[in-house]
C-alpha positions, -999 to 999 in steps of 0.1 A, spaced: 415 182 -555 389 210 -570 363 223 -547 336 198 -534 302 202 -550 271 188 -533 256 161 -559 222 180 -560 243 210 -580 265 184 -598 228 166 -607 215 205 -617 250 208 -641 245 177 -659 203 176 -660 215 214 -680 241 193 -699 222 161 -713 190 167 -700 168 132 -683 195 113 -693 212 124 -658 188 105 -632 186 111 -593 151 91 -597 158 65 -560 141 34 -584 177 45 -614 197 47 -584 190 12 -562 194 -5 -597 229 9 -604 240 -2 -567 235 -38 -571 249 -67 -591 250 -106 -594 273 -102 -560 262 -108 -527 272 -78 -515 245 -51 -505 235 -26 -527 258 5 -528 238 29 -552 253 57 -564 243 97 -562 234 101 -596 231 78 -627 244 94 -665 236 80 -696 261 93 -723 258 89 -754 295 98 -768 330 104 -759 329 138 -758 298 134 -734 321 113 -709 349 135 -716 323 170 -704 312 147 -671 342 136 -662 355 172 -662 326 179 -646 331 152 -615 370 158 -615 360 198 -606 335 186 -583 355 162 -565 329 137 -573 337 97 -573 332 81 -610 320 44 -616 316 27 -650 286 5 -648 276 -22 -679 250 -42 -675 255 -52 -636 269 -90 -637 298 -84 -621 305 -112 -592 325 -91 -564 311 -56 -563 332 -43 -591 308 -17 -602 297 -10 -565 294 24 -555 311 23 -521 316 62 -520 289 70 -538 293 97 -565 281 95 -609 274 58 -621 285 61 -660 255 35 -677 272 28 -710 234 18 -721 234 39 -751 271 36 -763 259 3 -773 267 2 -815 292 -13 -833 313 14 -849 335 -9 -874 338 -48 -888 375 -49 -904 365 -85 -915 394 -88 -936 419 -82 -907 394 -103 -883 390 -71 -857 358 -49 -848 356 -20 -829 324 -15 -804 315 9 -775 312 -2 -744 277 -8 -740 275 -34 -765 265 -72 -750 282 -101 -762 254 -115 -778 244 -85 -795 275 -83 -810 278 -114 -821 243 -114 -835 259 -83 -855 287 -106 -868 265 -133 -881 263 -125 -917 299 -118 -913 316 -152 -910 330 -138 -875 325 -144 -840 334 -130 -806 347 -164 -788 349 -148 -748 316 -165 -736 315 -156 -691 281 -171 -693 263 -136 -685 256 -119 -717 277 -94 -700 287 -61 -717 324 -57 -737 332 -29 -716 325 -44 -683 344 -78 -692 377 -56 -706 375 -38 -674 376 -70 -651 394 -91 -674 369 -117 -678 373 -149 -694 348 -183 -694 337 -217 -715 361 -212 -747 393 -193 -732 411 -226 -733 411 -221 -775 407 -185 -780 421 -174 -748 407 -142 -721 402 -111 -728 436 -97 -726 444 -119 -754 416 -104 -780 412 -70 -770 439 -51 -793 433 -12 -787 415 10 -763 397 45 -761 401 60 -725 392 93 -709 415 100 -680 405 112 -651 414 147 -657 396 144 -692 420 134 -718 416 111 -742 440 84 -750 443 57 -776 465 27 -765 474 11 -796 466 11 -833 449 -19 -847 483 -35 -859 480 -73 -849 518 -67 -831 535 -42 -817 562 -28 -801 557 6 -795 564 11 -761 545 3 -725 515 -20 -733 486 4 -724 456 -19 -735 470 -47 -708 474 -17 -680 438 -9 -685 422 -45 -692 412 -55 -656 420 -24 -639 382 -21 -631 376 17 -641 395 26 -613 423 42 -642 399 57 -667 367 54 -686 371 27 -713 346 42 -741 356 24 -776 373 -9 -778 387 -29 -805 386 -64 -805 400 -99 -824 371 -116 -842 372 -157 -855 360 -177 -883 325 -192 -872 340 -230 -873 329 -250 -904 318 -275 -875 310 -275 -842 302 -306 -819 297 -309 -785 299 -339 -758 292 -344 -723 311 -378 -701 302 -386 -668 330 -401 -639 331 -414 -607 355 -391 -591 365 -355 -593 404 -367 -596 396 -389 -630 373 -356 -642 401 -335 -643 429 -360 -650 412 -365 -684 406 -326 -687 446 -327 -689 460 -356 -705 426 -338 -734 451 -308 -734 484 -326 -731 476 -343 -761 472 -314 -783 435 -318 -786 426 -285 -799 395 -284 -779 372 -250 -775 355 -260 -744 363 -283 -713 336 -276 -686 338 -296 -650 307 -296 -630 310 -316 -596 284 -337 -584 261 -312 -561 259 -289 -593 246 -321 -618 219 -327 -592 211 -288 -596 210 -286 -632 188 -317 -629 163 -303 -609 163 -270 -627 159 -283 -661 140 -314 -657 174 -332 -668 186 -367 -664 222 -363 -663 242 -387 -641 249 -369 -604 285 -374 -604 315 -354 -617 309 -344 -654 329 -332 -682 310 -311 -711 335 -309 -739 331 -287 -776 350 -289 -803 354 -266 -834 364 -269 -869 360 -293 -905 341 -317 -900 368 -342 -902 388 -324 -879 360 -324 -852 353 -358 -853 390 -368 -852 389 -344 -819 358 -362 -803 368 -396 -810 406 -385 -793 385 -373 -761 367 -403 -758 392 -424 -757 409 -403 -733 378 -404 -712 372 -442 -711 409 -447 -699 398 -424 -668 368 -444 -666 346 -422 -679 311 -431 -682 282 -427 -712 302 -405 -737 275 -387 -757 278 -366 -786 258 -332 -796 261 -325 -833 227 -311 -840 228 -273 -829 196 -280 -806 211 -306 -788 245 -288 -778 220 -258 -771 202 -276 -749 236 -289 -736 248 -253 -731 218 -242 -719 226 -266 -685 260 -253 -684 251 -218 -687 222 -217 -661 242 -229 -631 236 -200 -609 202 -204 -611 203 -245 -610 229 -240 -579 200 -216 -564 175 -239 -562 193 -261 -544 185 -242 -511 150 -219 -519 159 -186 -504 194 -189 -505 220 -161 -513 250 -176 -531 284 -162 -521 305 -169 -556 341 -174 -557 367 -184 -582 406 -193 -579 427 -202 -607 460 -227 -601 479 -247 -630 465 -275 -645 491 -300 -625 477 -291 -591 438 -284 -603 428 -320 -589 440 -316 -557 430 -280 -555 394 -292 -562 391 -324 -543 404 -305 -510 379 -277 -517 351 -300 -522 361 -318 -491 361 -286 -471 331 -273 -479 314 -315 -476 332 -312 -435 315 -276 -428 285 -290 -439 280 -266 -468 255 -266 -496 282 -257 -524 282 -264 -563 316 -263 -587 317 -255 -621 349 -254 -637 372 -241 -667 395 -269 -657 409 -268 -693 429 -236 -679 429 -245 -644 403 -220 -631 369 -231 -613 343 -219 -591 320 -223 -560 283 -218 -553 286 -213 -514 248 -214 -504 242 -194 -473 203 -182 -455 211 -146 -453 194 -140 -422 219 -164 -407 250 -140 -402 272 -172 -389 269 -187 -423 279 -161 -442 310 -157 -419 315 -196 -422 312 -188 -462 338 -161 -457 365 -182 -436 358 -213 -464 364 -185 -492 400 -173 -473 407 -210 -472 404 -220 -507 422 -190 -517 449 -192 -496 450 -233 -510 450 -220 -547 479 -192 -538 504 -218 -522 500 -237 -554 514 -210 -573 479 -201 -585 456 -167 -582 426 -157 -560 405 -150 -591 409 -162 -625 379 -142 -642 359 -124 -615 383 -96 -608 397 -76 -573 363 -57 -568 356 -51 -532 356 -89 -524 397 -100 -527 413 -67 -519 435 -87 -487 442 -117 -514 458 -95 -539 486 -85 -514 489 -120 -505 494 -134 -541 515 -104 -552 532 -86 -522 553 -53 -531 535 -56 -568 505 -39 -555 525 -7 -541 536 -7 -580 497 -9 -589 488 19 -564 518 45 -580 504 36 -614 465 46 -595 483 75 -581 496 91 -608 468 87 -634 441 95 -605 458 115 -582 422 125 -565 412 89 -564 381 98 -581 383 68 -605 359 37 -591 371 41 -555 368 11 -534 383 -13 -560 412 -37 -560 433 -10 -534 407 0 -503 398 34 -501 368 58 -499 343 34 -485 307 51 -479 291 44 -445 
């Protein structure tokens, strides 16, 4: 490692470098150490705005020579602490490499910088005929969901993130700069760098251009929501949906405590039991043929008041609910911190992965919502604890070990979208074993100073 450097000189070198876009201001800071997590803040020593590659490239040579931890940072919606800066050091704020730098439309790929939101980009694509499917709810940035993999409402169609990211620009943690792959739809050109460095959390390299898969905006689009008396018949008709070769885009679960949230929050009159909000895409033919398939499916689960969305207010409004559970699950308990979770298992044991957790959480006499993406088997939970009640948020911990451990002996994962951050580190050994020794030589040898987002997926470098 090069000689340590106090980050007052490193924040003098890079104020002389790009000037007030290097901040030590406390305000800059406390913003860059928090997150939608529940974990405290973790600020960093100093915050840098770059503007171009060869900016990240100059700082990054800068922090490797000064021994100084580096963190990527988007727009902070991360869920476990993935952009936390546990041993302090520069926060990289990809604010400003926020542009689209391409539309191939006639191949169906951008590329963007990191910065760049999902919506924003999308509202870039509009006069295109194109759109950027990966919808986590947050309008989170495209750097921050390639780095933890992220996923949400429509992977069931168009898949996660490591199925529509196709190349990446990365600085290395001694400063080189790498391209992973050309924009060829297929390859195979040796290792597959883009998948190495989707969801490795910055703790590899700096991610700083991306090029993605774009889709056709669907000629139609309709939505549906379908109400049932049990969590079981929910997801049973979730399945036999995707058994059946519906080509659905969207099949969202959200359990009985959430309805009653979303109710509340936007002065809703949904029925409080398990419900199912579908979408489908394509002609118009096509998506009737798909709703009228789903309904069927749901009435022989029982399902209850199958109602359609075509007009785009209505499945906004419909969307809206969905995409505002956090803050509906909040106001469940007024003052509440909400410890969030997620665990993904195959569709065959998502039932009885659910139904248990929901019964744990019932007998420990917790206040905690699920929303699911049970078309691909993943879901989450809302644990609700008062923060100045440190037994709860133990109680919150040992309920989080237990649904994890549930969802790994069914063959499953402890996070199907949220990432490792600083939340799952003990999980990751337990779902994968020897595996992560193969991760840390891979860490090792690309950041052999550890410099690269300590803290993350392996522990290390934890600030007191």
């Amino acid at each position: 490692m090069g000689p340590q450097v106090s980050a007052s000189i490193l924040a003098d070198r890079l104020t002389g470098m790009i000037g007030p876009r290097a901040s030590v201001a406390r305000g800059v800071l406390d913003q860059h150490g928090q997150s939608e997590s529940h974990y405290r803040s973790l600020p960093p020593d100093i915050v840098v705005f770059p503007e171009t590659t060869q900016e990240v490239v100059e700082i990054v040579k800068l922090c490797a020579g000064a021994g100084m931890p580096i963190v990527p940072f988007g727009v902070g919606t991360s869920l476990e602490g993935n952009a936390a800066a546990v041993a302090g050091g520069v926060c990289f704020d990809f604010a400003r490499m926020n542009k689209v730098l391409a539309v191939h439309d006639s191949d169906m790929d951008v590329v963007v910088q990191p910065g760049i939101t999902r919506k924003r980009l999308n509202a870039e694509l509009r006069n295109t005929g194109l759109f950027f499917p990966i919808d986590p709810g947050a309008d989170a940035s495209i750097g921050g969901m390639t780095s933890t993999r992220a996923s949400g409402t429509m992977a069931v169609r168009y898949g996660t993130m490591k199925d529509n990211v196709m190349a990446l620009e990365v600085v290395l943690a001694d400063g080189r700069v790498i391209r992973t792959a050309r924009r060829a739809r297929k390859s195979a050109a040796g290792y597959d760098l883009t998948r190495m460095f989707v969801g490795a959390e910055g703790t590899l390299g700096v991610i700083t251009e991306i090029t993605l898969k774009v889709h056709p905006v669907p000629q139609a689009i309709s939505a549906a929501i379908c109400s049932f008396d049990t969590l079981h018949d929910a997801v049973d008709t979730a399945i036999s949906v995707i058994q059946s070769a519906i080509p659905v885009a969207r099949i969202e679960l959200l359990d009985d405590v959430m309805m009653g949230g979303i109710n509340a929050y936007a002065k809703l009159g949904y029925r409080e039991t398990a419900t199912l909000f579908f979408e489908f895409h394509g002609t118009e033919a096509s998506v009737a043929e798909q709703a009228e398939a789903a309904q069927a499916i749901a009435a022989d689960h029982g399902g209850h008041g199958f109602a359609w969305a075509k007009a785009p207010e209505d499945r906004s409004r419909l969307w809206h609910a969905r995409d505002n559970t956090l803050y509906a699950g909040l106001g469940l308990r007024p003052g509440a911190r909400a410890v969030i979770t997620d665990v993904c298992v195959p569709i065959s044991r998502l039932a009885e992965c659910l139904t248990e957790t929901r019964r744990d959480a019932d007998e420990h006499g917790f206040t905690a919502p699920i929303v699911g993406h049970v078309g691909d088997g993943n879901f989450h939970m809302l644990i609700l604890i008062d923060p100045a009640k440190p037994d709860e948020a133990e109680g919150a911990k040992a309920l989080q070990a237990r649904m994890v451990a549930r969802a790994i002996a069914m063959d499953g994962t402890c996070t199907g979208e949220h990432g490792i951050g600083l939340g799952k580190i003990d999980y990751l050994t337990d779902e994968l074993g020897e595996a992560v020794d193969v991760m840390r030589s891979i860490k090792t040898a690309l950041d052999p100073n550890g410099l690269m987002n300590p803290g993350k997926i392996f522990a290390s470098g934890a600030k007191a």
